[in-house]
C-alpha positions in Angstrom: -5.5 -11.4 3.7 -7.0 -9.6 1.2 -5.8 -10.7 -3.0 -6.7 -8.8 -5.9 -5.1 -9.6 -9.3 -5.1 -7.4 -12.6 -4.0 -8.0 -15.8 -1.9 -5.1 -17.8 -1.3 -5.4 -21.3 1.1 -3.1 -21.6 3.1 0.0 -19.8 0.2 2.8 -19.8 -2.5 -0.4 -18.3 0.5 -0.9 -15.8 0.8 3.0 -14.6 -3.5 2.8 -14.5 -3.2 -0.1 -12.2 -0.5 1.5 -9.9 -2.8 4.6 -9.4 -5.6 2.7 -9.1 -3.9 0.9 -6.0 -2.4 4.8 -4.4 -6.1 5.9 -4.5 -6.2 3.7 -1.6 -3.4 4.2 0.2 -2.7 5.3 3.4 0.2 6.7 5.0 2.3 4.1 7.1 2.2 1.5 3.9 4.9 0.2 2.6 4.5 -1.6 -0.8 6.9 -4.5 -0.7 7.3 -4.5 -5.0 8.4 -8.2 -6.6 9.3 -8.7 -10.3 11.9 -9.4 -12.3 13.7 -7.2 -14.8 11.9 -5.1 -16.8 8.1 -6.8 -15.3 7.1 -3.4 -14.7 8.2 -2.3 -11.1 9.3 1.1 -11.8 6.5 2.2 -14.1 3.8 0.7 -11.5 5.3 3.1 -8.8 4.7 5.9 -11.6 1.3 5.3 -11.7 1.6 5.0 -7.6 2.8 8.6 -7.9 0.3 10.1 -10.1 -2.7 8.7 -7.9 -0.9 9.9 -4.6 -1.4 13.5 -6.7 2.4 14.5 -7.2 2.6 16.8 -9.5 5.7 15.5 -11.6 4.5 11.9 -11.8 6.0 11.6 -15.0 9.7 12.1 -13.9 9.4 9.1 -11.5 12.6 7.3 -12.7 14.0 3.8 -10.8 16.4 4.7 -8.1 18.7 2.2 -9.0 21.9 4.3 -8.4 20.5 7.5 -6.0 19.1 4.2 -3.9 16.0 6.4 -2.9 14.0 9.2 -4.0 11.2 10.9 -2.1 8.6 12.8 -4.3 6.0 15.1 -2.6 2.1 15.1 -3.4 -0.8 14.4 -1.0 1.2 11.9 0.9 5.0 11.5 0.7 6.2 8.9 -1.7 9.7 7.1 -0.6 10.7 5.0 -3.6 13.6 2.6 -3.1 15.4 0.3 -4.9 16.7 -2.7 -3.5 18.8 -4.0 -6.2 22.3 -3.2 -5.7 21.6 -3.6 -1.8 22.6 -6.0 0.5 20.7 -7.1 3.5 22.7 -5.3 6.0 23.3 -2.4 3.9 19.1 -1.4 5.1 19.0 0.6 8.0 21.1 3.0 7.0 17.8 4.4 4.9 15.5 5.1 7.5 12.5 4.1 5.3 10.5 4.1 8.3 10.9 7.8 9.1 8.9 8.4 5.5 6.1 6.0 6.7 4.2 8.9 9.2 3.6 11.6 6.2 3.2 9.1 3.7 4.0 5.4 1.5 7.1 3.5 1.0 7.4 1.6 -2.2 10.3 -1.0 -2.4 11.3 -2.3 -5.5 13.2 -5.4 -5.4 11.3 -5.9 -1.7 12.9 -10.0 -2.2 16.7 -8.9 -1.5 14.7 -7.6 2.4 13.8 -9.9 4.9 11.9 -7.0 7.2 8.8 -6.7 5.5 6.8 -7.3 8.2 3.0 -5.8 7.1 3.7 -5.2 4.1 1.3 -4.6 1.2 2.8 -7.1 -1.5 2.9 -6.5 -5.0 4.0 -9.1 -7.3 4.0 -8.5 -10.8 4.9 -11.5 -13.8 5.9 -11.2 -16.8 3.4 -13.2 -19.2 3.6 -12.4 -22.5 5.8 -9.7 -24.5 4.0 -6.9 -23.1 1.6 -9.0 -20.8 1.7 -8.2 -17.2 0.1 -10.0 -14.3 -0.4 -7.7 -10.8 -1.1 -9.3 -7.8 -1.6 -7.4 -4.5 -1.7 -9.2 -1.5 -2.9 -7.0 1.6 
């Protein structure tokens, strides 16, 4: 397992880091994304979108009500919220269908227990606008 750790001190250093992290990715991954309530999540898969080239990175909003929204760039983005989800409520998305063209990342990954292979991203709050990002691979 592979653990690299970044610190953001603030929302733009966040939405570096999360490009900085798509550069790499591959199509098949799925980003299982931990954090609590306003750590980041949302703006980290931003910065995912903008490194995986989509063109309107900057309207990357949290699915928290639409569940799932797919953007289109290089690879296929699937970005999924979790938090109004139950565990059995899952296979209805299909996330896995998104994984051959492209990346799934998960926000609220905890509320899942099927994250088998999963690139983890855990960020902390630390300070007001402080962020600690670790990704486990």
């Amino acid at each position: 397992m592979e653990r690299t750790e970044y610190i953001s001190n603030g929302p733009s250093e966040t939405l570096d880091i999360g490009e900085k992290v798509a550069r790499q990715a591959k199509a098949g991954e799925l980003y299982a994304i931990h954090g609590g309530l306003g750590a980041g999540k949302t703006q980290f898969v931003k910065g995912m979108a903008r490194g995986m080239g989509i063109p309107d990175w900057e309207y990357v909003v949290s699915p928290s009500f639409t569940i799932m929204n797919i953007y289109e760039g290089n690879m296929t983005l699937c970005h999924v919220d979790l938090y109004r989800l139950e565990d059995g409520d899952l296979s209805c998305l299909n996330i896995e269908e998104f994984l051959d063209h492209g990346v799934a990342a998960v926000e609220w990954a905890e509320r899942a227990s099927w994250w088998e292979g999963a690139v983890e991203v855990h960020i902390e709050i630390s300070g007001e606008m402080e962020r600690k990002i670790v990704i486990i691979r």
